[in-house]
Structure formats: structure tokens, C-alpha cells
C-alpha positions as CSV (number, residue, x, y, z in Angstrom):
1,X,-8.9,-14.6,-3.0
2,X,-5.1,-14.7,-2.1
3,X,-4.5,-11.4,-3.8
4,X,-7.3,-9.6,-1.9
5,X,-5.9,-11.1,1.1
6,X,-2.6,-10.4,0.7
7,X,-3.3,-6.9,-0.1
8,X,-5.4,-6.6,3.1
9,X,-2.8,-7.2,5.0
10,X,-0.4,-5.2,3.7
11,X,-3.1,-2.0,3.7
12,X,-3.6,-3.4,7.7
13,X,0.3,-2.9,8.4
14,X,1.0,0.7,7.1
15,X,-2.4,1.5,9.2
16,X,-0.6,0.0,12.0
17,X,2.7,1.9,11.2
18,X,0.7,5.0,10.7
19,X,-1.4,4.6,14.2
20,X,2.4,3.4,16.0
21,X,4.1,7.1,15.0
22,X,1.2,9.2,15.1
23,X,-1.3,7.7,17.7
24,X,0.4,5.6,20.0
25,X,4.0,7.0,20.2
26,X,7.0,5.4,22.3
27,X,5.6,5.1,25.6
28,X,5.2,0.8,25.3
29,X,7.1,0.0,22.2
30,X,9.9,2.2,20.5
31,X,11.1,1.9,17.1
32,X,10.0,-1.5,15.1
33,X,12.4,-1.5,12.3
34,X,15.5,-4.1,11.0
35,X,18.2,-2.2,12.0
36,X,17.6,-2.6,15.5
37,X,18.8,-6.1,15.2
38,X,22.1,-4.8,14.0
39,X,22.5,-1.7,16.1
40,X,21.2,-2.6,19.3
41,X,21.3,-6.3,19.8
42,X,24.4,-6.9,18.3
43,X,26.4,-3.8,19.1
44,X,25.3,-3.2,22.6
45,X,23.0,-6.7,23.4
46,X,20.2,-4.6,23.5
47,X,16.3,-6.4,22.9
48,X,13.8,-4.1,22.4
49,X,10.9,-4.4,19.6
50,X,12.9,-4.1,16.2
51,X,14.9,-7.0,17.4
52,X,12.0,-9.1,18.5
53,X,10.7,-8.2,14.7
54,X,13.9,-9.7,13.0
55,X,13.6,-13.0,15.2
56,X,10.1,-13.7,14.1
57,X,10.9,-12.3,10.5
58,X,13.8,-15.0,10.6
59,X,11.9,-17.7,12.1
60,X,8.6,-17.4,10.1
61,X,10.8,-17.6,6.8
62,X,12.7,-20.5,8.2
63,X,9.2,-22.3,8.0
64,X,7.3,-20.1,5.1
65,X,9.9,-18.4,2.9
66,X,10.1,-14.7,2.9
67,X,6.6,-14.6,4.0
68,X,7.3,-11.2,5.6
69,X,8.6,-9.5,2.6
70,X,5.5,-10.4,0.4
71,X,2.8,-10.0,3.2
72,X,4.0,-7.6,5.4
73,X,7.1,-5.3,4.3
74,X,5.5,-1.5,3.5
75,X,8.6,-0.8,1.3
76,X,7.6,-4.2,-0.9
77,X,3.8,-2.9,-1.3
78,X,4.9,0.8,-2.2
79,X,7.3,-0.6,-5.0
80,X,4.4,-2.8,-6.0
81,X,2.0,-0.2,-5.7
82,X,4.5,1.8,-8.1
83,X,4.9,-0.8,-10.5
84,X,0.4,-1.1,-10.9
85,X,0.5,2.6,-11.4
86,X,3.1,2.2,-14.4
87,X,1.2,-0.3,-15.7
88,X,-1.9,1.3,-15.6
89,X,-0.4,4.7,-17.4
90,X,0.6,2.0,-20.0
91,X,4.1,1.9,-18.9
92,X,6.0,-1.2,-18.6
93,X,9.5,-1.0,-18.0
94,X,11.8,-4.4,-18.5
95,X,12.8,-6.3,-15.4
96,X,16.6,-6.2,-15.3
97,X,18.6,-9.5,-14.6
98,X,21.8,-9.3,-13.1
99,X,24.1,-11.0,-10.7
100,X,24.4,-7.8,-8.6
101,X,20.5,-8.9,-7.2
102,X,22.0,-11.0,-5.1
103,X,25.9,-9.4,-4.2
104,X,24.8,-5.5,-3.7
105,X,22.3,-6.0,-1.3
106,X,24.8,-7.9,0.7
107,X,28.0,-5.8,0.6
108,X,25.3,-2.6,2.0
109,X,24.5,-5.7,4.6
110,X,27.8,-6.4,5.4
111,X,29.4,-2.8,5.1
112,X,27.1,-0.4,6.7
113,X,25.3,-3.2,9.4
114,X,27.2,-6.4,10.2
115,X,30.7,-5.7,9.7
116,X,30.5,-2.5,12.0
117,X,28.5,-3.5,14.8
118,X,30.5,-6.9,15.1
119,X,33.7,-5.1,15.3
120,X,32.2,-2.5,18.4
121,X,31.1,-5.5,20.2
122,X,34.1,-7.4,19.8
123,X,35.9,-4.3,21.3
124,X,32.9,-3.3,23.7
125,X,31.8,-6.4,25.2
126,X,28.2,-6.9,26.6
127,X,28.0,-6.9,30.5
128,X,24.5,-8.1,30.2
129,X,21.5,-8.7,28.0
130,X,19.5,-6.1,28.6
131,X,15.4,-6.0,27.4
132,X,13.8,-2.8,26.7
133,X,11.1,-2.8,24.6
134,X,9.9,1.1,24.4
135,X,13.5,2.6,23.3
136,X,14.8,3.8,21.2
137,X,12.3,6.5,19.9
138,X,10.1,5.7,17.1
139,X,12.0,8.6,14.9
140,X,15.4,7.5,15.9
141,X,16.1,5.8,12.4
142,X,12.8,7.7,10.5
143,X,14.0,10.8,8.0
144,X,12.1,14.1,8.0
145,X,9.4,14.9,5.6
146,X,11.8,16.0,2.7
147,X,14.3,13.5,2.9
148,X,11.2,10.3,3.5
149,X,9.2,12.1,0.5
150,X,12.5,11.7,-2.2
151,X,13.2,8.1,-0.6
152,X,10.0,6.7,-1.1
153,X,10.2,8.6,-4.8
154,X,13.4,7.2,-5.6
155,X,13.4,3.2,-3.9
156,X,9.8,3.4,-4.5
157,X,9.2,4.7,-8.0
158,X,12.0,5.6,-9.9
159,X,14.0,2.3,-9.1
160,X,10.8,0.8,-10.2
161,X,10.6,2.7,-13.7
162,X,14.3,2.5,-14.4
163,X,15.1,-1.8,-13.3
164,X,11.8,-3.1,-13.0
165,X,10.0,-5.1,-10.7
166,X,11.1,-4.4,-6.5
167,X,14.0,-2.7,-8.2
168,X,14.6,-1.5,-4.4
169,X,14.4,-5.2,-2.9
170,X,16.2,-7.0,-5.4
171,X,19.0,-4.8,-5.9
172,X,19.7,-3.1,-2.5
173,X,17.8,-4.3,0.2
174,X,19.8,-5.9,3.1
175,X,16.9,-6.9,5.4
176,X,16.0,-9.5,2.0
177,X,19.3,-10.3,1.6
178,X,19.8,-11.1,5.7
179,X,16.5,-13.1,5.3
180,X,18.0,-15.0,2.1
181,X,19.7,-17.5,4.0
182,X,16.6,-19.0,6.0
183,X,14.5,-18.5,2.8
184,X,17.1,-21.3,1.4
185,X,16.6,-23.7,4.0
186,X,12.3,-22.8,4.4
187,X,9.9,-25.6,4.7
188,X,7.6,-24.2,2.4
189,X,7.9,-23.1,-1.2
190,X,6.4,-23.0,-4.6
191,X,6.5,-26.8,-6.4
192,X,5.5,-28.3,-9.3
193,X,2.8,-30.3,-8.3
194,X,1.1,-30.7,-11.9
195,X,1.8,-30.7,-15.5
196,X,3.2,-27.4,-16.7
197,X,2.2,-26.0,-20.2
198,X,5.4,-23.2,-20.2
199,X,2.7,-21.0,-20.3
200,X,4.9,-18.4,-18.4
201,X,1.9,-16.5,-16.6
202,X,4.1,-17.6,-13.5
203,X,6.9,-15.5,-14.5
204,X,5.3,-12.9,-15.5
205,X,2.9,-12.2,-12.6
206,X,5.6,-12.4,-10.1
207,X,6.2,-9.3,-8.4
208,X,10.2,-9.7,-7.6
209,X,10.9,-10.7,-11.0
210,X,11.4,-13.7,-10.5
211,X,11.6,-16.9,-13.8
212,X,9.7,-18.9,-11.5
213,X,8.9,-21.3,-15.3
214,X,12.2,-22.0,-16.0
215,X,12.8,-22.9,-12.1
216,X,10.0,-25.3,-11.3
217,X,10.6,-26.9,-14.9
218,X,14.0,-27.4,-13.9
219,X,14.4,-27.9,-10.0
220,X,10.7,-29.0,-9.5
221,X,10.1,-26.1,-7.5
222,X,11.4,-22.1,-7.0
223,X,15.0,-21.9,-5.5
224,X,15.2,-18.0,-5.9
225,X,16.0,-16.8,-2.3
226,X,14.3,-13.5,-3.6
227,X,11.3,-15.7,-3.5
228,X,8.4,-13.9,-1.5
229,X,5.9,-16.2,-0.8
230,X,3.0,-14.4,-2.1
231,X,1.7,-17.1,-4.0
232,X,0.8,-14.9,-7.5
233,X,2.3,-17.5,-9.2
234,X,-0.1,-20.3,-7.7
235,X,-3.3,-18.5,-7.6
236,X,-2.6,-17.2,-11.4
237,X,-1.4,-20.9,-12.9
238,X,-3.6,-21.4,-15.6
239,X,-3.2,-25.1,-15.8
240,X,-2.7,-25.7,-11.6
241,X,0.6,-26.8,-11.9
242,X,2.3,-24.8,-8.9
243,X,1.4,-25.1,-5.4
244,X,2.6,-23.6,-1.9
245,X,3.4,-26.9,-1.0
246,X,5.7,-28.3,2.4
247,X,8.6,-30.9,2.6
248,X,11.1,-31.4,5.3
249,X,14.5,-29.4,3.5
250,X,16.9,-31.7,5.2
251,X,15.1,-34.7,3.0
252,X,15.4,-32.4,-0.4
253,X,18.1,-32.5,-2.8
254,X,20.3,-29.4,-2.4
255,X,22.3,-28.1,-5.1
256,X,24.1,-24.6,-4.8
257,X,23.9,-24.5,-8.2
258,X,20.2,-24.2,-8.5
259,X,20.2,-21.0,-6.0
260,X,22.4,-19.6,-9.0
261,X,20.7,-18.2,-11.8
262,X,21.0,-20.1,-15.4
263,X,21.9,-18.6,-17.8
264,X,18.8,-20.5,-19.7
265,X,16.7,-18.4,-17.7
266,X,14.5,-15.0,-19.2
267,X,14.9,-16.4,-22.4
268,X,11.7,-17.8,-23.1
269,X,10.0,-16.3,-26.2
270,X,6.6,-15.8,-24.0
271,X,8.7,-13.8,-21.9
272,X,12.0,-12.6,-23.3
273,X,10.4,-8.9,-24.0
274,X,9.7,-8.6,-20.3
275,X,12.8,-8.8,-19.3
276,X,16.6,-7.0,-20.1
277,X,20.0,-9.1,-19.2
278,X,22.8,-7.1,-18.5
279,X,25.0,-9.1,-16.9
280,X,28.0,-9.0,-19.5
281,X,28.2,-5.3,-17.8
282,X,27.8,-6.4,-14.0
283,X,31.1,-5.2,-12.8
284,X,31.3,-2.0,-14.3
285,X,28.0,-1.2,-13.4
286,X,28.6,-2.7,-9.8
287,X,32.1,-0.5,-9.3
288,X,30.2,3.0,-11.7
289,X,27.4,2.8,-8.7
290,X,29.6,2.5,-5.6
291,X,31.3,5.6,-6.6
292,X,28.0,7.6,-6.9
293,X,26.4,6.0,-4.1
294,X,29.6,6.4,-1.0
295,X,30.2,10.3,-2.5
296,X,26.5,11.0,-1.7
297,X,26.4,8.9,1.5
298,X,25.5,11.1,4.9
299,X,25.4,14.0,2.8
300,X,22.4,16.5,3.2
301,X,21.0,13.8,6.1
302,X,20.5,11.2,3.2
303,X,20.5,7.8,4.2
304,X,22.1,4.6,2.8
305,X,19.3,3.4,1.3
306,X,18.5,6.8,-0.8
307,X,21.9,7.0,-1.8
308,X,22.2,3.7,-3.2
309,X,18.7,4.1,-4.4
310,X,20.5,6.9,-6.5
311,X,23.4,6.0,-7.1
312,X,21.8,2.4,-8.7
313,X,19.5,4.2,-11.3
314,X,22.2,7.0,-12.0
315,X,24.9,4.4,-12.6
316,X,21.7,2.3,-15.0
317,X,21.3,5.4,-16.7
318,X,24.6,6.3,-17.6
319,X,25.4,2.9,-18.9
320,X,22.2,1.6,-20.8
321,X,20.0,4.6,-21.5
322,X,22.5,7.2,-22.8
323,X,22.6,5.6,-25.9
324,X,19.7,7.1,-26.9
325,X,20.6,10.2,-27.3
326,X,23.2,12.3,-29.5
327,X,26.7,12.3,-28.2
328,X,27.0,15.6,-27.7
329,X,24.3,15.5,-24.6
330,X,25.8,12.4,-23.8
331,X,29.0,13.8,-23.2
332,X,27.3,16.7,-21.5
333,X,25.4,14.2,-18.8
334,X,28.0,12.0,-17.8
335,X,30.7,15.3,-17.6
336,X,27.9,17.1,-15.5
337,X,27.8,13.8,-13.0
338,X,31.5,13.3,-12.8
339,X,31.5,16.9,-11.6
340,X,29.0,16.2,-9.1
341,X,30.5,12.5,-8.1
342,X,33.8,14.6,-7.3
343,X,32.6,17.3,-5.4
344,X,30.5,15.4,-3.4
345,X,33.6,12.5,-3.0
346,X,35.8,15.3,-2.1
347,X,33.1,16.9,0.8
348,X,33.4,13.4,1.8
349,X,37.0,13.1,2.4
350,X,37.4,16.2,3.5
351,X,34.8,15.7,6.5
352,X,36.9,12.1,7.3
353,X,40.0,13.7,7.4
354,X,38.9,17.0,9.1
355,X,37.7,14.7,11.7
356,X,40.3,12.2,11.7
357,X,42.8,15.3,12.7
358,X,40.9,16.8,14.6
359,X,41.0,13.4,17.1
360,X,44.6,12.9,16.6
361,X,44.7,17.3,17.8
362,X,46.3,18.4,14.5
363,X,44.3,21.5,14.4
364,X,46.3,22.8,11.3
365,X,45.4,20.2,8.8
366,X,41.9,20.1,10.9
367,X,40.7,23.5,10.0
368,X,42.1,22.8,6.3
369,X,39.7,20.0,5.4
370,X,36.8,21.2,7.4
371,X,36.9,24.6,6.0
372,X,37.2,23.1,2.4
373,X,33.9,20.9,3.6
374,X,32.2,23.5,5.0
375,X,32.9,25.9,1.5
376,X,31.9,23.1,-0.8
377,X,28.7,21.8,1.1
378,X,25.6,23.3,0.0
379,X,24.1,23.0,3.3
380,X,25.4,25.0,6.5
381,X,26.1,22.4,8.8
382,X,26.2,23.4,12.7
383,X,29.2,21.2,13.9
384,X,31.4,22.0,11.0
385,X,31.2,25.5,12.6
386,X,31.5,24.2,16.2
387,X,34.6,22.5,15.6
388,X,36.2,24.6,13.8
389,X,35.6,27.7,16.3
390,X,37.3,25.4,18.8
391,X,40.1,24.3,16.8
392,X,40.7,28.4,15.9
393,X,40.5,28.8,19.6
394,X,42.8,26.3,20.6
395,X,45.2,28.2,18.0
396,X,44.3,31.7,19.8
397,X,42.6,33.4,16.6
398,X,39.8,34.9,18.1
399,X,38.0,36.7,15.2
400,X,38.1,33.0,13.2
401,X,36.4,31.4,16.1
402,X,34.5,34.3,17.1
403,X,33.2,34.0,12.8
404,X,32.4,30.2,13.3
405,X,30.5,30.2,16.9
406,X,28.5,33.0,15.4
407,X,27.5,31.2,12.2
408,X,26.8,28.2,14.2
409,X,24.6,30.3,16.4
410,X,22.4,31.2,13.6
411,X,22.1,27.5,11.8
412,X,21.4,26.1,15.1
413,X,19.4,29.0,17.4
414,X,18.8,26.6,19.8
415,X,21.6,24.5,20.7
416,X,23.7,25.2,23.8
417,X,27.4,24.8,22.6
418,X,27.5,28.0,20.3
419,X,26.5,30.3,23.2
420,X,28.8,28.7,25.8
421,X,31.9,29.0,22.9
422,X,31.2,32.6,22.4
423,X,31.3,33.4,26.3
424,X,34.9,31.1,26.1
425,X,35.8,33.4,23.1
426,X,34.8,37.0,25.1
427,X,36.6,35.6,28.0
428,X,39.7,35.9,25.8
């Protein structure tokens, strides 16, 4: 019964989502989504609907755990959805336990949400709360088709195949690991209420991957902050010994070492095959799949979560499932990636430093990094051209800026600032 209703509800939500952006548009409510909290509310002191979201999402799993994430996150039903699929083609990839579960989702928190918006308000301060609930538009932080269609194929699916269960939540979500805190602290959670027979259906019919035998055995009830309340565990105890049970958290006993996983943990004999540890290799993988994912970062409109979505499973692959094959197309994959990592890293410096002296008006070096971006890229990118016809235009070569207007002119038909350079250039 709590399956069927917990898929109901998460079947009602993306009919919701799907009837927000397609039926009912902006006009009352603009964009629900996480990083409004971030990006509006603390940047500028903004309320509107995403941040309203966040402060229930916080609030409910103060009370009920990560309640949200289980019964109502889209992202968490597609990665389940992915991982019923597998299993029904007869695939059943090994959940992977590592400490990075818990740090990479919060250094993409931290680096790409908390860190920066902080650091504008600090240096912007708010004049005023100010409450508008229909802004900003509902495709504001939504990618196109293309760039949607590979993120749901990579977070969704691949990250799924290649790391097992909610690859995508455990290992790089920053919305679970904002809500992590609360879930710590959350009046309701999975106990041992009964005798247990280490059966280990528990663990295995948890979605996030979760040992939730080994934790109620040993803490008397699931400490996991990845924990998401969607009760599989209860429901599917053979011998009724879990329950979703309340108890005042300021009255339990709290030991930070419980919220850390044990290294008696996935080792179970009813479960050790369903899971893979690789946590002797945790830093190499960590440091192997922050390279991949910054070079790709922005690129080609790709957003954080699709480049880290890549950069995790490339970084997996290169490390744990090379072995398999002959060293000569070993050799062959990883050179072929380094290639990419470095062109891609040095698009990537290129564009920072183009800009960077562009602001400080050192047209000279400028133009060197942005033309080098602009060669290397495999997209044609409008404003590479528009700055760099002004830059040549500041410098008084006219054919070089007359080149770029024109090229932007044709990437970007119908954008004003190509046809206004070009009557600056004739003028000359």
C-alpha cells in the first residue's frame, strides 16, 4: 500500500510540473525549483515560489526526514524508474560505497550555490525583502530539449548503470546534501521497533543504497542523512522489525560517529554481492572527476549537474572498469580523454582570461585568448564574436571586426548588437 502510494504521488508531481510549463505558464507562479533559494533569496532577498519550496522542503524534513526527496523529487523517481528498468532487462549493477556520497554533493553546494551568492550579498546588500511570486520565468534555470534529453540520460540512467542506486542523489546532488542537516536532527525516522532476523531485505530494497541492517542493528534506528523516508524498508520487513516511528531528537543519543559510515557496513554475506566498496580509491577518484567535470562546465550550455553527471561516471570508468579490457585499448581510452579533458580545460581558460582582460581593457592579450576559444570550441558562440569585433575596433582594424560582427550576425540573426557594430564599423 505505501509503495502504490508513494508512486502516486510521485506520478501526481511530474503531472503537475508538466501542466506548470506547458498549461499554466508564469503568469501566477514563476519557476519552482532549489536554486531559487540560492540565487534569489540569498543573493538579492528575493521570495518568490522556489524559495517558498526550499522552506517547506527544510521544514517538512526537520519533522519527517527527507520526506521530499523520496515522495516528491522527479529527479529521485526518474533514477528509480531507471534502476526498475535495469532490473527488469536483468541488469543489476552494484551500488558503490564511498565517502565522496557525502563530500561531492557538498563541495557542488558550496562552490557553485552558497559560496557565490553569500559573497554578492555581502558586497550587494539587500535594501529590502522583496516577495514576488510569478518571476523569474519558468525556463529561466530549464535546458533546451537536447541538453534536458542527455541530462536526464546521463543523471538519470547512466549514473544509475555505472554507481548504482540514485547514483545522481547520492553522489552529486546539492539540494540532498542542503537538506542533510535537518534530516539529522528530524523527528521521525526508521527504528527498530522488533526483533530483527539480519534478514537484509531492508538493505536491499532501499532505493538510495542505503545498509539500513547494519544501522538499526547497531544505532537502533537509520542515521544515514541520505535517508529518504520512503518507508521500503518498513513495508518490506519480513519479520516487522522497522517502523517509521517519532521521538523528540533533543531526548536521543547523538553520536557523530553513527552519521559516519562503518566500515562493518556492506559486508554482510546476504548482501555483500550487491554492493562494491571503493573507498581505498576515494581521493583519486574525487580529484580524476573534478578535472573532467570543471573542463566541461558551461561548455556547449551544459549545466553543473550534467557535467558532474559526466565527469562522475567518466572518472568510474577510467578507474574501475578499464581493467577489463586489453591494455592496448586501455591506453587508447584514457589518451583519447586526456585529449578531450585538455582541450576542453584549455577553452576554459581561455574564455576566463579573454574575459578577465577584456575587463581590465587589455585588448591585446583579449583577442589572444578569445580567438584561441573561439578556434578550439566546437560551437560558434555569438559573444565570442561580439567581443572580439569590439576589441579589433577599439584597436582600429576594421576588416578583423568587420569578420567578427559579420559572423556574429549569422550565429545570432536576430540579436541587435551585431547590426549596430557593423553600422560603428562602416562609420569608420
Amino acid at each position: 500500500m505505501i509503495l502504490k502510494l508513494r508512486v502516486a504521488s510521485l506520478i501526481l508531481i511530474h503531472i503537475l510540473i508538466l501542466s506548470h510549463v506547458y498549461i499554466f505558464g508564469s503568469d501566477v507562479v514563476g519557476s519552482i525549483d532549489f536554486q531559487e533559494f540560492f540565487h534569489s533569496f540569498i543573493k538579492l532577498g528575493v521570495v518568490n515560489a522556489g524559495v517558498i519550496l526550499v522552506f517547506i522542503a527544510f521544514t517538512t524534513t526537520l519533522i519527517f526526514g527527507r520526506f521530499f526527496c523520496g515522495w516528491a523529487c522527479h529527479f529521485g523517481a526518474i533514477q528509480e524508474f531507471s534502476w526498475y528498468i535495469l532490473n527488469k532487462l536483468n541488469i543489476k549493477p552494484k551500488t558503490v560505497d564511498s565517502k565522496l556520497v557525502t563530500l561531492l554533493p557538498f563541495i557542488i553546494l558550496l562552490n557553485f550555490y552558497f559560496i557565490p551568492n553569500i559573497y554578492h550579498s555581502i558586497n550587494n546588500p539587500w535594501d529590502e525583502i522583496i516577495v514576488t511570486l510569478n518571476e523569474p520565468d519558468i525556463w529561466k534555470f530549464l535546458p533546451g530539449f537536447t541538453i534536458g534529453l542527455l541530462t536526464f540520460l546521463i543523471d538519470g540512467f547512466l549514473i544509475v548503470y555505472f554507481l548504482g542506486k540514485k547514483g545522481f542523489c547520492r553522489f552529486i546532488c546539492p539540494w540532498g546534501a542542503f537538506l542533510k542537516f535537518p534530516n539529522s536532527l528530524a523527528f521521525f525516522k526508521v527504528r527498530k521497533t522488533g526483533t530483527c532476523t539480519e534478514c537484509h531485505v531492508c538493505t536491499s530494497e532501499c532505493p538510495v543504497g542505503i545498509d539500513v541492517s547494519y544501522e538499526i542493528n547497531n544505532y537502533n534506528k537509520v542515521t544515514n542523512t541520505n535517508c529518504t523516508s520512503c518507508l521500503n524498508c518498513t513495508y518490506g520487513c519480513p519479520s516487522n522489525a522497522l517502523s517509521y516511528t517519532y521521538e523528540n531528537p533533543i531526548k536521543e543519543e547523538f553520536n557523530l560517529k553513527n552519521y559516519i559510515q562503518n566500515k562493518g557496513s556492506y559486508i554482510h554475506t546476504n548482501i555483500s554481492n550487491q554492493f562494491t566498496n571503493i573507498r581505498n580509491k576515494d581521493f583519486l577518484f574525487l580529484i580524476i572527476l573534478l578535472i573532467i567535470s570543471f573542463s566541461l562546465d558551461g561548455l556547449y550550455a551544459m549545466g553543473h549537474f550534467m557535467a558532474f553527471g559526466i565527469g562522475t561516471i567518466t572518472s568510474f570508468i577510467l578507474l574501475f572498469k578499464l581493467k577489463k579490457i586489453n591494455k592496448i585499448l586501455q591506453y587508447s581510452i584514457v589518451a583519447i580523454i586526456a585529449c578531450f579533458v585538455l582541450w576542453h580545460g584549455t577553452i576554459k581558460y581561455s574564455i576566463w582570461r579573454g574575459y578577465y582582460n577584456y575587463n581590465q581593457q587589455n585588448y591585446t592579450k583579449a583577442i589572444r585568448h578569445l580567438e584561441r576559444a573561439t578556434f578550439l570550441y566546437l560551437k560558434d558562440i555569438g559573444k565570442f564574436h561580439i567581443r572580439l569585433s569590439e576589441m579589433y575596433l577599439y584597436q582600429n582594424k576594421i576588416e578583423e571586426a568587420k569578420y567578427h560582427a559579420n559572423k556574429a550576425k549569422i550565429i545570432n540573426p536576430n540579436y541587435e548588437s551585431p547590426e549596430q557594430l557593423l553600422n560603428l564599423i562602416n562609420k569608420h
